[in-house]
N, C-alpha and C positions, 0 to 999 in steps of 0.2 A: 514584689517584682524581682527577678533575677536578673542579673548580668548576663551580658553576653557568652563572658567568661565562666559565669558557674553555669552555664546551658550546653555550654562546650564540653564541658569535663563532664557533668551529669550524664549528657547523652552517651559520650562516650565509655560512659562506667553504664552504662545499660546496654549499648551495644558491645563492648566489647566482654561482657561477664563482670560481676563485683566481686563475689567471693570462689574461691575452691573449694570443691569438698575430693576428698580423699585421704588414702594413708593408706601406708606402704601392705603391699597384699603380700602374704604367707605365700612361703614359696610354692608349697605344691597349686595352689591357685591365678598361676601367672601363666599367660599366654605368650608366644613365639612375639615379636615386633617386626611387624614388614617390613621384608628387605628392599629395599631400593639404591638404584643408581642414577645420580645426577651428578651435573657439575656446578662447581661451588663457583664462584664470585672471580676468581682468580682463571678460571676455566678449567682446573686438575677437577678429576674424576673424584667424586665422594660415593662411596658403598657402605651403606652402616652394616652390613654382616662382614666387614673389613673391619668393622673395632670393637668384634668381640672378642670379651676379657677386659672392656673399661665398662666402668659405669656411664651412660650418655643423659643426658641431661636434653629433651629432644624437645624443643619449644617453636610450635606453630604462631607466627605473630604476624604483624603488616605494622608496617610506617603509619599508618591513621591510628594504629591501637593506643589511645592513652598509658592503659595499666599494660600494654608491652614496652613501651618506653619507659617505665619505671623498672619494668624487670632487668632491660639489657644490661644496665651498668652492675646488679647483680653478678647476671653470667658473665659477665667480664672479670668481673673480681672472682669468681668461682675458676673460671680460665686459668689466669696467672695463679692463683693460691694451690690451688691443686694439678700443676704444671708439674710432670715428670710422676705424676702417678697414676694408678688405672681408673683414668676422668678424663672425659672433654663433653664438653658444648657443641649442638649441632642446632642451628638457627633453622628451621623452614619457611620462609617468606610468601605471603598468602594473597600477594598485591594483587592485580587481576593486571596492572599495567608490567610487570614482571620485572628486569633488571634496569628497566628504564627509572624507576625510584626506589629499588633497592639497590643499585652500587654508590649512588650520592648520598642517601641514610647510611651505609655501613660505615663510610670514609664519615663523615660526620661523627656519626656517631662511636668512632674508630673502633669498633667491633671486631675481637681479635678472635675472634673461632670462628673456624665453618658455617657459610650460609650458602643454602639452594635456595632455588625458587620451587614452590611446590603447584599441585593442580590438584582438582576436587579429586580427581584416580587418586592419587595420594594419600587424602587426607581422609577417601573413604575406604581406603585400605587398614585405617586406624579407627575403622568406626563414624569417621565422619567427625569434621571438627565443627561443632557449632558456634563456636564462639571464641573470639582472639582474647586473651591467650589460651592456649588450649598447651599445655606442657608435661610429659610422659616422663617418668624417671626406668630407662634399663637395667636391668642389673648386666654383671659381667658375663653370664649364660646367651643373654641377648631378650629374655624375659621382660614385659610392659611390669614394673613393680608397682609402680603409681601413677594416674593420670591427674594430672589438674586443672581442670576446666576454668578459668576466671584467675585471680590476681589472689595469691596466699605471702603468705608471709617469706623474708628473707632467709630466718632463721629456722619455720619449715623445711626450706630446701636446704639448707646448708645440712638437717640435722638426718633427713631424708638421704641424701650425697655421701655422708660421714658414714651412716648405719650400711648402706649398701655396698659401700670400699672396705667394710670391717673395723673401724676407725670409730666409732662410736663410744661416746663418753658411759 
C-alpha cells in the first residue's frame, strides 16, 4: 500500500513527464523559436526576439508540476550566476487559472526572471507542449538548440547553458 504522499509525487512524475530526452542539436539543424509578445508578472512587455544574442533558457511549467518545482530553484541560481552575461530565464506558466496562482507562486517561490502566462496558441507554436516541464535551450541566433520534455538533470543544463555562451569546459 502507498501513502498518500508517495501517490502524490508518483502521479505527479507521470503527469508531469519523468525523464528528458534530448541534446543539443548541430547548428545547421535548428529551427527559428517563436516569437512572441506578452506581459510578464510585473505588467512590462516581454518580446523574446528582443533577446536575441542571449542564450534563453525557455521553460513551460505550472504551480501543480511536481518536477517544475524542483527545476525553478535551478533557474534561479542559473539567473543570478550567469547575471551580466548573454543568459536569462524566461518562465512560461501553463496554469489554465492564469495570474490568479501564478503571481502568489512567483512571490513565494521569489522567482527572479521573467514569467508570462502562456495559452495552447503558444505552446502549439513550439510544437505543442505535452507535458510540464517541457524546457527549450536558444542559442543566441534565436535557434530551438534543445528541447527537454520532463525533468533532466541540473548539471545537464548548466553544461547545455555553458556550451551554448561559448564557456564550455
Amino acid at each position: 500500500m502507498t501513502s498518500g504522499i508517495t501517490r502524490n509525487v508518483l502521479s505527479g512524475l507521470l503527469l508531469c513527464g519523468v525523464l528528458a530526452q534530448g541534446a543539443l542539436l548541430p547548428e545547421k539543424e535548428r529551427k527559428p523559436a517563436a516569437d512572441f509578445t506578452l506581459q510578464d508578472a510585473s505588467g512590462k512587455t516581454l518580446k523574446l526576439s528582443a533577446l536575441k544574442g542571449k542564450v534563453i533558457l525557455l521553460n513551460f511549467w505550472a504551480t501543480w508540476c511536481g518536477p517544475c518545482k524542483l527545476e525553478i530553484p535551478w533557474f534561479e541560481e542559473f539567473q543570478t550566476t550567469y547575471k551580466g552575461q548573454p543568459f536569462t530565464v524566461v518562465g512560461i506558466a501553463m496554469d489554465d487559472e492564469g495570474w490568479k496562482v501564478v503571481k502568489p507562486y512567483i512571490a513565494t517561490a521569489k522567482m527572479n526572471y521573467p514569467v508570462v502566462v502562456g495559452n495552447d496558441k503558444l505552446a502549439d507554436s513550439y510544437g505543442g507542449v505535452d507535458a510540464m516541464p517541457t524546457t527549450l535551450l536558444i542559442d543566441k541566433n534565436g535557434n530551438i538548440a534543445a528541447t527537454h520534455t520532463g525533468l533532466i538533470s541540473k548539471e545537464d543544463y548548466r553544461t547545455e547553458i555553458l556550451t551554448l555562451m561559448g564557456k564550455a569546459k
